[in-house]
Each structure stands twice: as structure tokens, then as C-alpha cells.
N, C-alpha and C positions, 0 to 999 in steps of 0.2 A: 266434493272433490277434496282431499286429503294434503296439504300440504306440500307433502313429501312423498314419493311412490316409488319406490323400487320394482322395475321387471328384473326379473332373473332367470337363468336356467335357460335359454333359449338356446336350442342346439344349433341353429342357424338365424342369426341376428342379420336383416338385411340392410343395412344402414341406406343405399343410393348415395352415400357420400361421393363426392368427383370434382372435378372441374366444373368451375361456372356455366351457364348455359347447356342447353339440351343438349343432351349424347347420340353421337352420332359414330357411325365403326362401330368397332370394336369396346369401344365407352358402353355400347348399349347393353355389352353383356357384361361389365364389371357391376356386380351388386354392392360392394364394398363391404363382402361379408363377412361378419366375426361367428368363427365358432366357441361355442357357451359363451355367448354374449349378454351384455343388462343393459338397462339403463336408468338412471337417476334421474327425474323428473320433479322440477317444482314450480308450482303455481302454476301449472299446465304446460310448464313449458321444460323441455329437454335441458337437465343442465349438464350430465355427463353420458356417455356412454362409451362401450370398449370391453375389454371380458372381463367375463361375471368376478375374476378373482381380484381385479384390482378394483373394479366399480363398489364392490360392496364391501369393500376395506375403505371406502373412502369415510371421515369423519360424520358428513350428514345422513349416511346410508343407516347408522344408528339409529337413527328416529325416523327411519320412513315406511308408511305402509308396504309389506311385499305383497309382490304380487309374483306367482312360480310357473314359467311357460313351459315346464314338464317338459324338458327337450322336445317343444314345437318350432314349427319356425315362426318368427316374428319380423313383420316385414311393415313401413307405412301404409297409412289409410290409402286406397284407392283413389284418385282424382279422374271422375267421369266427366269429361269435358265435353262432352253434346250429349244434350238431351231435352227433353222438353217438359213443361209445363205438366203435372199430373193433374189430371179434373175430375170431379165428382162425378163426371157424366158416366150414366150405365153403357159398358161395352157392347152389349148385347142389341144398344140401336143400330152399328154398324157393322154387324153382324149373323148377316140374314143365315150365311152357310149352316149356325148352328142351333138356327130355329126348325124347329117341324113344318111342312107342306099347309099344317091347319092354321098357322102362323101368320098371317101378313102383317105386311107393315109396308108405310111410305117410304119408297124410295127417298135416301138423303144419301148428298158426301160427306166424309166424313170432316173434311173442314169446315164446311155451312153448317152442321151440326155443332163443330165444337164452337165457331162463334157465337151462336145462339144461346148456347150453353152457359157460356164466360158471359154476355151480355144480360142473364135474366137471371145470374143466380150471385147471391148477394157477396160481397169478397170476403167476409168470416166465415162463409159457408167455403169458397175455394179455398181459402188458407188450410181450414181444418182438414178437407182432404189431402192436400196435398204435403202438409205434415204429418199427416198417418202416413203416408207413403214414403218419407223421407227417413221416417224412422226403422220402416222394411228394407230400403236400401243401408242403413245403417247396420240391421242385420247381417245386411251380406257383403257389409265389407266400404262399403265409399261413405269418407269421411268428406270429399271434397265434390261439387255440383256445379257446371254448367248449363243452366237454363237456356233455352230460348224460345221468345215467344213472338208472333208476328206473321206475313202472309195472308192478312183476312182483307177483308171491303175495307172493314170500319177502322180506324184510326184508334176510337173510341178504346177498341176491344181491346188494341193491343196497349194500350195506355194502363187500362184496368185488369189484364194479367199480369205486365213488369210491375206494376203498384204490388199484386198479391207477391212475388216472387221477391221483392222487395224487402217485405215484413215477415218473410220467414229466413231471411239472413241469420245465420248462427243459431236457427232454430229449428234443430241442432246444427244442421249443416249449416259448413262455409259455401256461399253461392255469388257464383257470377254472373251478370245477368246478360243478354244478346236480346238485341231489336234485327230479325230477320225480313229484311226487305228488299228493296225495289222492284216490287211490285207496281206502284201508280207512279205518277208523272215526276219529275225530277224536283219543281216545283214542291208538290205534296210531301215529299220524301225531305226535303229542305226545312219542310216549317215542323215536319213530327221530329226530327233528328234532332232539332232546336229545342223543342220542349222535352224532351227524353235526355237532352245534356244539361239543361237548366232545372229538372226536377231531379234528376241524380239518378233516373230508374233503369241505365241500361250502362255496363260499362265496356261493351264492342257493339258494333254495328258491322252484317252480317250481308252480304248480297248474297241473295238468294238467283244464282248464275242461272238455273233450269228454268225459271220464270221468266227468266229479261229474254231468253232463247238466242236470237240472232242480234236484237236491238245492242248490237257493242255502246253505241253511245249514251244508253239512259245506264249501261250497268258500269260505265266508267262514270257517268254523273253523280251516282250513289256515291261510288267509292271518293270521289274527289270531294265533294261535298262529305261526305262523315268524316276523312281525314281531315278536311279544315276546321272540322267543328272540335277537335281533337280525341273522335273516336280510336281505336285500333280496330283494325280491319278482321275482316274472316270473310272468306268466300265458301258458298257451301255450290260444289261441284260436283256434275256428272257421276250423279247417284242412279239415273235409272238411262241414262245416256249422255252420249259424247255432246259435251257446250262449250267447250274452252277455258272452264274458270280456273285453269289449275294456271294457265299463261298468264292470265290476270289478276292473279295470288300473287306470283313470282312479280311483277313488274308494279304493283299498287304495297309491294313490303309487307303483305296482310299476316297477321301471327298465324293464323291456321287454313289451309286449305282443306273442308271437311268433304269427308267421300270418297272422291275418286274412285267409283267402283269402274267407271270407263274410261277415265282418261289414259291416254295412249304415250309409249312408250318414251317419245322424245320429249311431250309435257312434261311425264315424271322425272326424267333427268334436269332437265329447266327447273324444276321445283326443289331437287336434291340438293343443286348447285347454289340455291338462292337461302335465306334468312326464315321460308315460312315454314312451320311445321305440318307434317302431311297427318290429320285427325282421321285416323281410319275407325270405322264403323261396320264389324264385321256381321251384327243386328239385323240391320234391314236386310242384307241380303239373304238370311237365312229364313228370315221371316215370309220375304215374297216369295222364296222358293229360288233363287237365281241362283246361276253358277258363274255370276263374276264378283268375286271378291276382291276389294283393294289389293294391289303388287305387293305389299308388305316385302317382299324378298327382295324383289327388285329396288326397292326404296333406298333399304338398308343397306345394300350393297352398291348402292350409288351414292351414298356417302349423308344420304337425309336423313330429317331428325322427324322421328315417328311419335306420335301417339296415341293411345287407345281408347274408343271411347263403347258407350253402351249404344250411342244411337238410337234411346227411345222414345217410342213416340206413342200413348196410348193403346191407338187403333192399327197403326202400320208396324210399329213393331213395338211390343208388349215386352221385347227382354231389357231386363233392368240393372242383372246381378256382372260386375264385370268378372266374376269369374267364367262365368261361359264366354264372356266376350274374351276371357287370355284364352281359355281351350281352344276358341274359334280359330284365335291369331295363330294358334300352334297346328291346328289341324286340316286348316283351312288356306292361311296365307302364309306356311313355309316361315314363321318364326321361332325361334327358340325359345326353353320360358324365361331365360333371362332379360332378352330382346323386350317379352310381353310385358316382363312384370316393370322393369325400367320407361317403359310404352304409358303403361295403366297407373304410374306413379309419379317421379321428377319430371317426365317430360309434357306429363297431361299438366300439371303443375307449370311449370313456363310457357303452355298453350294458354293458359287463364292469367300468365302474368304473376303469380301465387307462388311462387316458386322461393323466394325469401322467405319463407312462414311455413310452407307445407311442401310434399312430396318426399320428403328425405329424414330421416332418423339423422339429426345433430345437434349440435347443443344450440341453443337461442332459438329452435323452432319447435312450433306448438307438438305438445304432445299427442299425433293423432297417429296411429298405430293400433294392427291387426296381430293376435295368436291362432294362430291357424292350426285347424287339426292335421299337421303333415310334420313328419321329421326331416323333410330335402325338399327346395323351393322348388325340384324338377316334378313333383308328385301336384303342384297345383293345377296347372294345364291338363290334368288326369280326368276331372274332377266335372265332369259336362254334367250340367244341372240340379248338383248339389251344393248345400251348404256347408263348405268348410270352414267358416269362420267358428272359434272357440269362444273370444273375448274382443269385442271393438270399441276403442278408447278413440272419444274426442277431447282435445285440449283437457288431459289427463282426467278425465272423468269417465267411468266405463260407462257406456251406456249400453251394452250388447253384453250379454252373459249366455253361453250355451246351459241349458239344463239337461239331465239324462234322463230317460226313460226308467219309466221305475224298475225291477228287477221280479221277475215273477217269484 
């Protein structure tokens, strides 16, 4: 990493510069964007930016590597803020549809499977996967990771996946980690919540609403018990149906209510009104084949503060890249690409709490920033399951370079 790094030449410089806290209105489509815009970079971190003609008339701009965005547009790294745990495990065990008739195999879920998995396979062996894979999403743009891991029998397992998720903190990615439960007894939920805040391995704690189902009382026992332990909340809601967590987001202060592919109209006004961000995950639903997608439209025009994430999950949904997940947001749930890309940036960024450090092109925060092959931020959402990333820079070290093809 070079000191000093000048970007230049960017025809659409997207800064997300704005008001404190997540954008909500009309905020969501202000990108705070400079045309031929640069920015001056040092020691990884943003020291100036603004257009390219004063940026690079600045004194230090003298001695810093350039770096030339060929009038693309340049916008921050992505902040994917759900997702899960990448495992070594081959896909193809969960996956009978695309074995041949002469093929069998044992029936398994694909949860019992992934715990077995994370349980007998040693955690240098999970890391290494799961940092080859972090560095694929790096290709495609997210600089910034939300983890979660949790949901199993064993206590165990999920101990020793947050440990892996742990140890690839800023390698490369910035990651945040989520203990996804209540599942077992309020009790059990008490004494792992206590070692997960005293080992330092999870920094939200996550009810998992579709689990608890009707039991309102053990899934307010989580929430009260992680808040005293002084977790921040996330409720993961009415993904494959109607459970209420989006009411119980709204009244437990949780930063994120993730899903809501079902919850119903007067919830999402309840949530619009209140302090939690709505984590939409337009993924899974594309994956299972459904046709209820998060209100995105309705969210936004009820005054809440949105974010976008990949929502992946291995075996449930395999997509990773959040540029299909802005196309999704655009083609799918009635948002604009300014909406999406403010969604998939600053706002995933104050869903993870990261939002002083990352989401935003300004000075004092890390340099982690995208060149994208497009000349207008509207041509992203265009773009359904291709690589538009050129160059992706984490805390000013490129680690993504596009190559060309050679030329016959």
C-alpha cells in the first residue's frame, strides 16, 4: 500500500456524504455526487476529496501514486450486512436435483449437514475456505461483511464457527459477527450469550423470530437477556412467513429487522416510524423461486431507513455478488439505483454500527472504494449477473484489478 494514492478522473464520484444517521426520504437518493471527482488517500485512509481540479492541485497530491478512473464511476465499497458463514462443505450433498437417477445419496437437511461439517472439520481448514471466498466477494465489490452463524443443536458448533469468523477479521474483509438464536431454552440462550460477550466472538445477537414461532415469551427472553448482556439486537423476520418480528424489532430498539418478505402492511409502517433498519434480502427470495419480495417501495415512502443485503446462505441461496442484489432492489422491489446503492452502502454500514469508518467516500474514513465499468451510477442496477467491478480497493490497498482478455 503506497503511502499516498491519488484516484482521479472519475466522471461520477459517489461520495454518500449527508447527515448523520441512516437516510431515509428523499436523503436516500442524494448520493453526494461530484462530477470529475478524486480523491487523495493516505495511509488507507481518505484525506481529501472533491473535483479532480482542486484535489490534485493539492500540495501532497505531488508525491502520490495515481491511480486514473477513466471517467467510470467510483462509488464506496459495498457493505453486505447478512450473510452467512462460507463452508468448505461440497454443495452437491444438498443437492440431489442436480445429480443423475444413477446417483443416490442419503437423505440429509441441509442444517444437520452443515453442523456436522463445522463440527469434524478442523477451523484452519474453515478459515481457508472461507477466505477464498471473501476474496470472490471482493472481486465483486463488498468490501464490508456481515456474518452470522447459529441455529444448530450444538452450542459447540456455533462457538467454533464465530471463533473461525473471528480470525478472518480484516482478512481482507472488515467483518461483523451475529450469534443467531433462540432456538433452546431461555436458560441455555443465557449461559452461551454470556460466553460469546466474554470471548468477544459475536458483536449482535440475532433472534431468529421463525424459530420461536408463536412462543412470544422465550423470543422476548432472548431479546431482554442479550440486551442486558449489552448485545444490539437484530431480529431476522418473516422470511418464508407471517411471525411478528418486525413488531418486536420496533419495540426491543433492535438495529436491524432482517427479511420481511411477509410482513404485512401496518408492521412495516410500525417499523418505518421506529429507529430499526429494515435489512432487505432480495436473495433468498429469488433463489426459492417466490414471488414475495421485501416492500422496498413501501418502506421508503413510509419514511424508513433501508438496507441491502446479499442474504447468503450456501445451500439456500448461493448469491453473493450485491450487485444483483441492487438489480434485484430495482427490478424486483420498486427502488431507484440511488435508493439501492445508498441501501447496499452508508446504510448497510449503520446496520453493522461501521458507519464512522466505512460506507461513505470522506476524509477520516478507510479507504475502501469501487471503479466500476459504467459511466452513470443509473447503468449499475442494469447489470443482472455480471461483473462490473474494474478495481476494488480495501483501506487503500487494491486488492481487485480487472484484466482483459487478450486480443486475437
Amino acid at each position: 500500500m503506497a503511502d499516498l494514492i491519488l484516484v482521479r478522473g472519475a466522471r461520477q464520484l459517489l461520495t454518500l456524504q449527508g447527515a448523520p444517521g441512516p437516510r431515509r426520504g428523499a436523503a436516500c437518493r442524494d448520493l453526494g455526487l461530484i462530477r470529475d471527482g478524486a480523491l487523495l488517500i493516505r495511509d488507507g485512509i481518505i484525506h481529501d476529496v472533491g473535483p479532480s481540479r482542486r484535489v490534485e492541485n493539492l500540495a501532497a497530491a505531488r508525491y502520490a501514486v495515481e491511480i486514473d478512473a477513466d471517467r467510470r464511476v467510483v462509488l464506496p465499497g459495498f457493505v453486505d450486512s447478512h450473510s452467512h458463514l462460507a463452508l468448505a462443505r461440497p454443495l452437491l450433498e444438498d443437492s440431489p436435483n442436480l445429480q443423475g437417477p444413477d446417483e443416490p445419496r442419503e437423505p440429509r437437511t441441509s442444517s444437520a449437514g452443515d453442523e456436522a461439517h463445522i463440527r469434524n472439520v478442523c477451523g484452519s481448514r474453515l478459515q481457508a475456505a472461507a477466505k477464498r471466498f471473501h476474496r470472490n466477494l471482493l472481486r465483486h465489490g463488498t468490501t464490508t461483511l456481515g456474518i452470522r452463524a447459529g441455529g444448530w443443536s450444538s452450542d459447540a458448533v456455533a462457538v467454533k464457527a464465530l471463533r473461525v469468523a473471528a480470525a478472518l477479521h480484516e482478512h481482507p474483509l472488515d467483518l461483523a459477527a451475529t450469534y443467531l438464536g433462540g432456538h433452546g431454552s431461555a436458560a441455555a440462550s443465557a449461559v452461551l450469550l454470556l460466553r460469546l460477550r466474554r470471548l468477544k466472538l459475536a458483536q449482535f445477537a440475532e433472534l431468529d423470530c421463525e424459530e420461536t414461532g408463536r412462543d412470544e415469551a422465550r423470543a422476548r427472553e432472548f431479546l431482554r437477556t442479550a440486551r442486558d448482556l449489552g448485545f444490539p439486537l437484530r431480529v431476522h423476520c418473516d422470511q418464508r412467513r407471517h411471525a411478528g418480528g418486525a413488531r418486536l424489532a420496533a419495540e426491543f430498539q433492535a438495529i436491524t429487522a432482517d427479511h420481511l418478505d411477509f410482513t404485512g402492511r401496518d408492521e412495516l409502517r410500525l417499523l418505518a416510524h421506529s429507529n430499526t433498519i429494515a435489512a432487505l434480502t432480495p436473495g433468498p427470495a429469488l433463489c426459492s423461486g417466490s414471488d414475495h419480495y421485501p416492500a422496498a417501495r413501501f418502506l421508503i415512502d413510509e419514511g424508513a431507513a433501508v438496507c441491502l443485503a446479499s442474504g447468503f446462505e450456501a445451500r439456500a441461496c448461493p448469491l453473493y455478488s450485491m450487485q444483483t442484489a441492487l438489480a434485484l432492489a430495482c427490478l424486483r422491489m420498486g427502488m431507484t439505483a440511488a435508493e439501492a446503492i445508498t441501501a447496499a452502502t452508508i446504510n448497510g454500514a449503520h446496520s453493522l454500527l461501521m458507519a464512522h469508518r466505512v460506507g461513505s467516500l470522506e476524509p477520516g474514513k478507510r479507504a475502501d472504494l469501487l471503479i466500476m465499468n459504467a459511466s452513470d451510477y443509473r447503468e449499475l442496477p442494469l447489470n443482472l449477473g455480471g461483473n462490473g467491478v474494474c478495481l476494488s480497493m480495501k483501506r487503500g490497498a487494491v486488492l481487485y484489478r480487472e484484466t482483459e482478455c487478450p486480443e486475437n
